[in-house]
N, CA, C and O atoms as CSV, one atom per row, in Angstrom:
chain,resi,resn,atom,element,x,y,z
A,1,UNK,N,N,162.949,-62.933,7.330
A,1,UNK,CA,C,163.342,-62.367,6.066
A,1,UNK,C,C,164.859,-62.228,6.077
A,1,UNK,O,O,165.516,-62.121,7.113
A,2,UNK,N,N,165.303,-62.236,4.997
A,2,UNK,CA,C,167.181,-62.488,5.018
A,2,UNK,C,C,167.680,-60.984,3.868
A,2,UNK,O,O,168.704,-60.304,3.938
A,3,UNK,N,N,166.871,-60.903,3.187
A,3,UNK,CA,C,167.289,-59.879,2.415
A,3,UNK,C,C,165.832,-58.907,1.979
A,3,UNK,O,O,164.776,-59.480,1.711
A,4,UNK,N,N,165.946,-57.524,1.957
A,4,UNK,CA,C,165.111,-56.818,1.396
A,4,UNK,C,C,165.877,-55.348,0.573
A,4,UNK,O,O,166.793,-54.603,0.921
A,5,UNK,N,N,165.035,-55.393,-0.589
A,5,UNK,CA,C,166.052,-54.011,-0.999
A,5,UNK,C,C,164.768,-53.164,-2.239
A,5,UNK,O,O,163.823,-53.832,-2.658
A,6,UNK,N,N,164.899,-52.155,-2.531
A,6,UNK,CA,C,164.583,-51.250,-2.874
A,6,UNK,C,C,164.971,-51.258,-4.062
A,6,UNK,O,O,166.038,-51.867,-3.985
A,7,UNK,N,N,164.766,-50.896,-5.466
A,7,UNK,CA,C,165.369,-49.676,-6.268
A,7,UNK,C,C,165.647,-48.789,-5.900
A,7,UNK,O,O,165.128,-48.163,-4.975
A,8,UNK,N,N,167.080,-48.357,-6.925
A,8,UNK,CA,C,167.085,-46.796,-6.144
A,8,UNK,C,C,165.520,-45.767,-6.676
A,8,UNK,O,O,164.915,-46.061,-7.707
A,9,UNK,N,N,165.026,-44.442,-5.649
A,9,UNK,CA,C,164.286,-43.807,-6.035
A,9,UNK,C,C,162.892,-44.288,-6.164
A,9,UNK,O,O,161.926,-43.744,-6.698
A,10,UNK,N,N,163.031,-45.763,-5.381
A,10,UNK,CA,C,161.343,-46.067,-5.834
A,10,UNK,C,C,160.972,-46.268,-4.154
A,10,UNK,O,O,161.692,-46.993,-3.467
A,11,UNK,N,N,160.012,-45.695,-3.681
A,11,UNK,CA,C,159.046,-45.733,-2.446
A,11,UNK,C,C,158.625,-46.675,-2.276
A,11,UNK,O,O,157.797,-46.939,-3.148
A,12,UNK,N,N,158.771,-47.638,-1.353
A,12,UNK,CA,C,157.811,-48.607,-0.645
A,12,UNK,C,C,156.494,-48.439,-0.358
A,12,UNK,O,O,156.365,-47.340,0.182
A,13,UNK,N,N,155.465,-48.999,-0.462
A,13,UNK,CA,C,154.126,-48.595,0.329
A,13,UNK,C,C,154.208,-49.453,1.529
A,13,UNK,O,O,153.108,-49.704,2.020
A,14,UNK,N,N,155.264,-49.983,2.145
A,14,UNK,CA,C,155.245,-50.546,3.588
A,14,UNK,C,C,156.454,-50.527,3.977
A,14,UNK,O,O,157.348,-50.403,3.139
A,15,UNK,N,N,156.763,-50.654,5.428
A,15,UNK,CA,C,157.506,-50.500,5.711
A,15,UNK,C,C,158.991,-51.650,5.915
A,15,UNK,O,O,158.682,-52.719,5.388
A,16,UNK,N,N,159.913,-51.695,6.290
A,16,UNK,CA,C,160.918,-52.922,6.347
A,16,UNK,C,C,160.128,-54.087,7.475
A,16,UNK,O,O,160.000,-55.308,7.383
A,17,UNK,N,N,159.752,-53.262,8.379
A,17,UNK,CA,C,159.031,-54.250,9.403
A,17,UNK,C,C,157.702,-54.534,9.066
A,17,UNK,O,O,157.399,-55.432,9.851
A,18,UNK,N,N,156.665,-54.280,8.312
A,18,UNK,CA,C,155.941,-54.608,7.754
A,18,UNK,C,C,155.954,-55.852,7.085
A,18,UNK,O,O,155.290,-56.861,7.323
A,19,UNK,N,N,156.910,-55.612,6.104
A,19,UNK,CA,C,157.759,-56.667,4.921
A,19,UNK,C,C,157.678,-57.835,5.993
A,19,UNK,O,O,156.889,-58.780,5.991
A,20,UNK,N,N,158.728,-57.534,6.956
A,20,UNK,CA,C,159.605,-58.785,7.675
A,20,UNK,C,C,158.359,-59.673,8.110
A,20,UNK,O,O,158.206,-60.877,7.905
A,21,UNK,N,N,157.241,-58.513,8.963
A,21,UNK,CA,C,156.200,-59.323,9.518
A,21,UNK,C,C,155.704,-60.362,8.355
A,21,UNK,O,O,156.118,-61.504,8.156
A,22,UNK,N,N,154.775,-59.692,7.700
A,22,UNK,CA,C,154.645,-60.427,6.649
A,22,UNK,C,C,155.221,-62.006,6.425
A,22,UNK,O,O,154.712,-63.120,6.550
A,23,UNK,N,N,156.317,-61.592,6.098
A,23,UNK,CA,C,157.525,-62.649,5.476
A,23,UNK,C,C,157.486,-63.940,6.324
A,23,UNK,O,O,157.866,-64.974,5.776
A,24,UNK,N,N,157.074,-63.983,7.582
A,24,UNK,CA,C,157.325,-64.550,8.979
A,24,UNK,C,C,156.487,-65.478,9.053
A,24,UNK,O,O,156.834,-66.467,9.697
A,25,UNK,N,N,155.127,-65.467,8.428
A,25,UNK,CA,C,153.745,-66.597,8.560
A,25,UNK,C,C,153.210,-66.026,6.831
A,25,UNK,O,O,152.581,-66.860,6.180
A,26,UNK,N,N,153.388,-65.113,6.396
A,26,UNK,CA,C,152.457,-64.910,5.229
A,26,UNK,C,C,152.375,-65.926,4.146
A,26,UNK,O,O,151.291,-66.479,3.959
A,27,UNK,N,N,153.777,-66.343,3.144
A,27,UNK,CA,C,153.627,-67.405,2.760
A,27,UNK,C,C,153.124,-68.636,3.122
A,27,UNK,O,O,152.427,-69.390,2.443
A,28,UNK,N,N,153.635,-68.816,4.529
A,28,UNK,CA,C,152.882,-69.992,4.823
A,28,UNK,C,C,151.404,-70.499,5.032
A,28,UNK,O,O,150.840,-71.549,4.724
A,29,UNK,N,N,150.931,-69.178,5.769
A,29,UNK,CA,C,149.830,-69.302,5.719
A,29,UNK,C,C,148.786,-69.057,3.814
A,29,UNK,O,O,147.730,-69.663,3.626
A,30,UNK,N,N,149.087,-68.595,3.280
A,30,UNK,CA,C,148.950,-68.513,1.825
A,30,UNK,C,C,149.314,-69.746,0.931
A,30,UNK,O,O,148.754,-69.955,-0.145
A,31,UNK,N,N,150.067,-70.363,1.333
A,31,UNK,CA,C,150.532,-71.955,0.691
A,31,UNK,C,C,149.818,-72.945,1.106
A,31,UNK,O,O,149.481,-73.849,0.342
A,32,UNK,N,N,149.459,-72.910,2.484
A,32,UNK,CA,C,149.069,-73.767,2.927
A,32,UNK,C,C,147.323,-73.841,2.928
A,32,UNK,O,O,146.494,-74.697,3.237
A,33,UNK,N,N,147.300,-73.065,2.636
A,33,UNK,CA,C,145.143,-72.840,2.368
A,33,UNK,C,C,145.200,-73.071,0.566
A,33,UNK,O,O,144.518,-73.819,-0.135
A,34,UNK,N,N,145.975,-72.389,0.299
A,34,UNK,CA,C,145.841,-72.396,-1.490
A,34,UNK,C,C,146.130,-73.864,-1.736
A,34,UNK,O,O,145.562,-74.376,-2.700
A,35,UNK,N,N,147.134,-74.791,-0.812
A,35,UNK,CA,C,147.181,-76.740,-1.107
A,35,UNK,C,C,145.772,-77.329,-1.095
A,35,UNK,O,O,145.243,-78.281,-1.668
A,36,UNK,N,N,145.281,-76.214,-0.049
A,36,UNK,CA,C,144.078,-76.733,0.611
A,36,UNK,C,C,142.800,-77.445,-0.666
A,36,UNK,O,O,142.073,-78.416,-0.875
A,37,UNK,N,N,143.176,-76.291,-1.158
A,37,UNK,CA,C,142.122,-76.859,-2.443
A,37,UNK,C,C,141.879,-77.825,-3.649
A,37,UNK,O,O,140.924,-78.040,-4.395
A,38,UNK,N,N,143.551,-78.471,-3.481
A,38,UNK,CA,C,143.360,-79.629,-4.106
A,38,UNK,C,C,143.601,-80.599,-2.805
A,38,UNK,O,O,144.572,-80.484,-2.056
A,39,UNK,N,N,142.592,-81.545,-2.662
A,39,UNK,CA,C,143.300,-82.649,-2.008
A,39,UNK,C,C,144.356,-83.740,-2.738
A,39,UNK,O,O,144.393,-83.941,-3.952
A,40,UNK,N,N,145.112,-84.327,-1.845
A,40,UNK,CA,C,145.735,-84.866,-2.162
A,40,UNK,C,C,146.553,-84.613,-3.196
A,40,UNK,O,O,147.112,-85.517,-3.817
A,41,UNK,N,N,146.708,-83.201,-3.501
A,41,UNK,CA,C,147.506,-82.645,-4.315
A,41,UNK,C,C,147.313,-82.979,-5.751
A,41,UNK,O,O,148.283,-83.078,-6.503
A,42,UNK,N,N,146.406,-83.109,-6.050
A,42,UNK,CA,C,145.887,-83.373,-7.563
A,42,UNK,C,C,146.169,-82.473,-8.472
A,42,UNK,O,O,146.048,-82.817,-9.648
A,43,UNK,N,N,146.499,-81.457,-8.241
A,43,UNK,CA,C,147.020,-80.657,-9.189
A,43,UNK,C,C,148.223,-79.940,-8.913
A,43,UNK,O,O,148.647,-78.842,-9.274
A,44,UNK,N,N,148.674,-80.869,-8.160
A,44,UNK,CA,C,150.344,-80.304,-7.887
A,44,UNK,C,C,150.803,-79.624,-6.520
A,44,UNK,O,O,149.983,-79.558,-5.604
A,45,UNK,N,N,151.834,-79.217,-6.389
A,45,UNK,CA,C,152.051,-78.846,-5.659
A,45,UNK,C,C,151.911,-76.773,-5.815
A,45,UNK,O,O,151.774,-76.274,-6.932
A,46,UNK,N,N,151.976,-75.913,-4.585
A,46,UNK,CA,C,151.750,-74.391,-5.210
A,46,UNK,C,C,153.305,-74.100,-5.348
A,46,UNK,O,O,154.078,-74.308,-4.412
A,47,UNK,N,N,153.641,-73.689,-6.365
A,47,UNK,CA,C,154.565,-72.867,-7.188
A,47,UNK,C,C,154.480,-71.414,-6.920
A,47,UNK,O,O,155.215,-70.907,-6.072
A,48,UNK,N,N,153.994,-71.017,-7.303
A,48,UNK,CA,C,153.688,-69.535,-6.865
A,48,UNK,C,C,152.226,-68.846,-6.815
A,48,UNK,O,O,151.343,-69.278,-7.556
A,49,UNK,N,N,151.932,-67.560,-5.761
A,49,UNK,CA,C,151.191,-67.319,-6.278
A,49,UNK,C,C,151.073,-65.563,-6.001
A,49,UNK,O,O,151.631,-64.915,-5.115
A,50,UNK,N,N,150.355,-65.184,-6.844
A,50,UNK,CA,C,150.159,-63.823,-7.348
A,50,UNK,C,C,149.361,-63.069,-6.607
A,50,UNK,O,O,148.205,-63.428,-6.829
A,51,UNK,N,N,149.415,-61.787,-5.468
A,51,UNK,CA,C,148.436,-61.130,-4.907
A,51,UNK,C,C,148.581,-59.959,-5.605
A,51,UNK,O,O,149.615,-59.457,-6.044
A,52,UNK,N,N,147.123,-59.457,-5.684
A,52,UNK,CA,C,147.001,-57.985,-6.342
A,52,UNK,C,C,146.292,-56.846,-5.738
A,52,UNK,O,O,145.067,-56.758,-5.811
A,53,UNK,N,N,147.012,-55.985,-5.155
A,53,UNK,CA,C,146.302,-54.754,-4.633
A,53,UNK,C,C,146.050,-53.691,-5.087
A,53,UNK,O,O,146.477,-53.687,-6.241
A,54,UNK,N,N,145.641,-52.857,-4.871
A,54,UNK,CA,C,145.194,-50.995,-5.943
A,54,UNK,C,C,146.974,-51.201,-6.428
A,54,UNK,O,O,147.575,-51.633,-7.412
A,55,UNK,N,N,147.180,-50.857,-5.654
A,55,UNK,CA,C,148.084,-50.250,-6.457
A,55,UNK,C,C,149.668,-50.759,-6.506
A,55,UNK,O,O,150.516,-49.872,-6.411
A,56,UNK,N,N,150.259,-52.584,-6.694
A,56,UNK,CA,C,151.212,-52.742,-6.511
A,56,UNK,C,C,150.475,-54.158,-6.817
A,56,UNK,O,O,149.251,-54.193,-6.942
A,57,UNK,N,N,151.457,-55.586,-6.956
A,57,UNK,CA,C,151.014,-56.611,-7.194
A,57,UNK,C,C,152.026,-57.469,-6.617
A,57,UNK,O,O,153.052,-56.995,-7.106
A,58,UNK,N,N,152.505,-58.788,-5.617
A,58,UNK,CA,C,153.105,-59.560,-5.227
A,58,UNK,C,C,152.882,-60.640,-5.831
A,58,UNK,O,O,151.761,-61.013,-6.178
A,59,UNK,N,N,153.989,-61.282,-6.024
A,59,UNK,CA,C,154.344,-62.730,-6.103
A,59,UNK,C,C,155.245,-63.295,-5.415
A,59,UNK,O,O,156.375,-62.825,-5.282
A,60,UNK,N,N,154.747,-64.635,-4.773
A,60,UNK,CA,C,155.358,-65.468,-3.993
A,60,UNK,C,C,155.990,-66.729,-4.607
A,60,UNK,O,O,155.173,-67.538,-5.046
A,61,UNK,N,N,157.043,-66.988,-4.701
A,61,UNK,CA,C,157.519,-68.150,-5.185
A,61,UNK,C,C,157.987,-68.915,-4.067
A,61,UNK,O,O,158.081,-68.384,-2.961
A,62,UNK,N,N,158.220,-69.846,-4.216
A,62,UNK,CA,C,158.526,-71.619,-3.699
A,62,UNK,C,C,160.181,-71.355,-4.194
A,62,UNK,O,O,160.444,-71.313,-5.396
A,63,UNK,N,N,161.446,-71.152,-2.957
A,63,UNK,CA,C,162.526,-71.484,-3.609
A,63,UNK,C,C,163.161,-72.127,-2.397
A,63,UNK,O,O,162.774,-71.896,-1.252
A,64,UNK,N,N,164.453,-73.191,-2.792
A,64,UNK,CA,C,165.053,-73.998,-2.290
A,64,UNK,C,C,164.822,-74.079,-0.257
A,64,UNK,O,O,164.487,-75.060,0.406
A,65,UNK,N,N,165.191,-72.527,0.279
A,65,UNK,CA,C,165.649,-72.137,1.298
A,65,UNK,C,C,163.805,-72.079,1.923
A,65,UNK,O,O,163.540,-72.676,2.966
A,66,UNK,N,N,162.997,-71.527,1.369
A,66,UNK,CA,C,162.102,-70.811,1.989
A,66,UNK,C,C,160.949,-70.150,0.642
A,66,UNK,O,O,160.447,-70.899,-0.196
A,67,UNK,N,N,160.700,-68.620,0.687
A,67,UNK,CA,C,159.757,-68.109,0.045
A,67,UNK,C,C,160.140,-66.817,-0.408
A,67,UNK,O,O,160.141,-66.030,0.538
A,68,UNK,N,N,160.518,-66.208,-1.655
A,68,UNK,CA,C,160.794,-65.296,-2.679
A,68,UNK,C,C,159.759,-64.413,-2.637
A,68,UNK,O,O,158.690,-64.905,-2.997
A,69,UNK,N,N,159.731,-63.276,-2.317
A,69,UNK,CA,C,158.829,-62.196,-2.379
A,69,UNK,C,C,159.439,-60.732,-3.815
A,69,UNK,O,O,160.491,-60.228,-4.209
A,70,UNK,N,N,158.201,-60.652,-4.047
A,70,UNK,CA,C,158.839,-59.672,-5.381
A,70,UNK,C,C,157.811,-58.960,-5.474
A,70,UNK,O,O,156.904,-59.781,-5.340
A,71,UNK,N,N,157.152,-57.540,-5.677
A,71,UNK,CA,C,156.756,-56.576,-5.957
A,71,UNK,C,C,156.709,-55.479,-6.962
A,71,UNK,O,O,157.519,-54.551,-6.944
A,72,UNK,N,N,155.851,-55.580,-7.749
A,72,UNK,CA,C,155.729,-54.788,-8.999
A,72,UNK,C,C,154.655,-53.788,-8.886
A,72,UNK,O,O,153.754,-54.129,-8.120
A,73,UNK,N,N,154.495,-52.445,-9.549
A,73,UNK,CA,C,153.426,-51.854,-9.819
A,73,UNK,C,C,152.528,-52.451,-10.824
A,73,UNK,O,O,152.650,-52.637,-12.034
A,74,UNK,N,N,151.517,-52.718,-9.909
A,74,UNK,CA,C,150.344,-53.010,-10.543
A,74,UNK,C,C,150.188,-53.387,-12.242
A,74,UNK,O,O,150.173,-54.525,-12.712
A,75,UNK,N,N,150.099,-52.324,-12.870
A,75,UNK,CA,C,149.810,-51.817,-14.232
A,75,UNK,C,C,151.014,-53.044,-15.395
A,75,UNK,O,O,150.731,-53.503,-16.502
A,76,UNK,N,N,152.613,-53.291,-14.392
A,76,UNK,CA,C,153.470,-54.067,-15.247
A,76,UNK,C,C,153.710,-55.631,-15.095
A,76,UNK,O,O,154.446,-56.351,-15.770
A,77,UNK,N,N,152.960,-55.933,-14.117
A,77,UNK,CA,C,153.073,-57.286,-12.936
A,77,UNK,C,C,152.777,-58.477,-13.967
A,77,UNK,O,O,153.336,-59.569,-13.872
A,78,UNK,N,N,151.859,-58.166,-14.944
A,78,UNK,CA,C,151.401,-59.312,-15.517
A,78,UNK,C,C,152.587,-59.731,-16.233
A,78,UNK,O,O,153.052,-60.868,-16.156
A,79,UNK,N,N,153.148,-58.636,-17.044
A,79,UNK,CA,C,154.218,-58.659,-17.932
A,79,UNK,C,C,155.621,-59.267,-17.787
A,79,UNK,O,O,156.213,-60.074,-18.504
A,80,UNK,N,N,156.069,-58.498,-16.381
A,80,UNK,CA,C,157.044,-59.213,-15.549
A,80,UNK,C,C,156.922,-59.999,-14.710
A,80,UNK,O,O,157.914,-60.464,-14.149
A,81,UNK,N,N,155.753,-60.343,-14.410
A,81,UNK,CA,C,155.829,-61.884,-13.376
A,81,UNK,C,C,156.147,-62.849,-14.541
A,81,UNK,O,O,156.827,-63.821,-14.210
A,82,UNK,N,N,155.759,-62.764,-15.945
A,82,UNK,CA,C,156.040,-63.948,-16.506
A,82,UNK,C,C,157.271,-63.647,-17.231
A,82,UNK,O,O,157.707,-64.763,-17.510
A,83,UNK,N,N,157.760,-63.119,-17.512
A,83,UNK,CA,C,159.119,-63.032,-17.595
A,83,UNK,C,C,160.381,-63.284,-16.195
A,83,UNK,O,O,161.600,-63.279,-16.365
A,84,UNK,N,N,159.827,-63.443,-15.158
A,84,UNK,CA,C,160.934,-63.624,-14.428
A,84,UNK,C,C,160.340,-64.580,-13.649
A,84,UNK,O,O,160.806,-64.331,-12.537
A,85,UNK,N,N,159.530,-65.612,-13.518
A,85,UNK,CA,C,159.433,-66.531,-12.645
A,85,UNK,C,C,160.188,-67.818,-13.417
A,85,UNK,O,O,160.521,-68.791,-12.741
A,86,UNK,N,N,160.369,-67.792,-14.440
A,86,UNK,CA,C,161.012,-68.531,-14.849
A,86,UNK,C,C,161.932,-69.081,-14.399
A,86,UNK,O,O,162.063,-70.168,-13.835
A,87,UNK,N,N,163.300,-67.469,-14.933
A,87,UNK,CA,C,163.940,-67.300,-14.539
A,87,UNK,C,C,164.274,-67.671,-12.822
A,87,UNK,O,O,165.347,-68.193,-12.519
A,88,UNK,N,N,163.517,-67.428,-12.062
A,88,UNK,CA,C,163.777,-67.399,-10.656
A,88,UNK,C,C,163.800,-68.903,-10.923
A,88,UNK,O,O,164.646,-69.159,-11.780
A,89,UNK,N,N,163.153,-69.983,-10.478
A,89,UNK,CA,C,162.782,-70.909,-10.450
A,89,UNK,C,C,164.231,-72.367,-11.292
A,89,UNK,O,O,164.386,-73.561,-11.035
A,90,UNK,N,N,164.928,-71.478,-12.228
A,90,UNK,CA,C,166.288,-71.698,-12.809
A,90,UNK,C,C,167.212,-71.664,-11.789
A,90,UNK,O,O,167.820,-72.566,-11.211
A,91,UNK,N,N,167.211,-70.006,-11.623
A,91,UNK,CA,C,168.339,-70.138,-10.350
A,91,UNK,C,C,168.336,-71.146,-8.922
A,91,UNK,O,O,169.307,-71.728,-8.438
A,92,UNK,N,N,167.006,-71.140,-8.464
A,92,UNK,CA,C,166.856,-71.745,-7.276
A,92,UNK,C,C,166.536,-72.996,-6.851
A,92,UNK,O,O,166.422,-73.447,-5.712
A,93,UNK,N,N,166.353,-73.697,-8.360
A,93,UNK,CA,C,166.494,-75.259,-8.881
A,93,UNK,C,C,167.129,-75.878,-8.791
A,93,UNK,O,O,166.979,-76.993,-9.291
């Protein structure tokens, strides 16, 4: 992991080393089972994809270097994942 940061005033539900672990095999292993299901890539390559837990929601994006991690509460994730993957995907294009 190269960068992690907070809002101010908003609580993590894990920790920095948590994150990092994560960060270290998680995408990959998550990219690489989710290819799994198309062979031969018939429906593309994975772009991103969306995990959802009680109470917080991740998305993983595909950018230049590696893998984009982003974290929303639950309840707004739908709203702002599609408003900013776009965006991401601009910058890192």
């Amino acid at each position: 992991m190269v960068f992690c940061q907070m809002r101010p005033r908003v609580k993590s539900y894990t920790s920095d080393e948590t994150d990092r672990s994560f960060m270290e095999l998680g995408p990959l292993i998550l990219t690489g089972v989710s290819e799994r299901m198309t062979p031969g890539a018939s429906a593309g390559i994975i772009e991103s994809i969306i995990i959802n837990f009680e109470k917080d929601s991740l998305l993983l994006v595909r950018v230049k270097d590696g893998n984009l991690a982003i974290s929303v509460d639950r309840p707004d994730a739908h709203v702002v994942f599609q408003e900013i993957e776009s965006r991401i995907k601009k910058v890192f294009d």
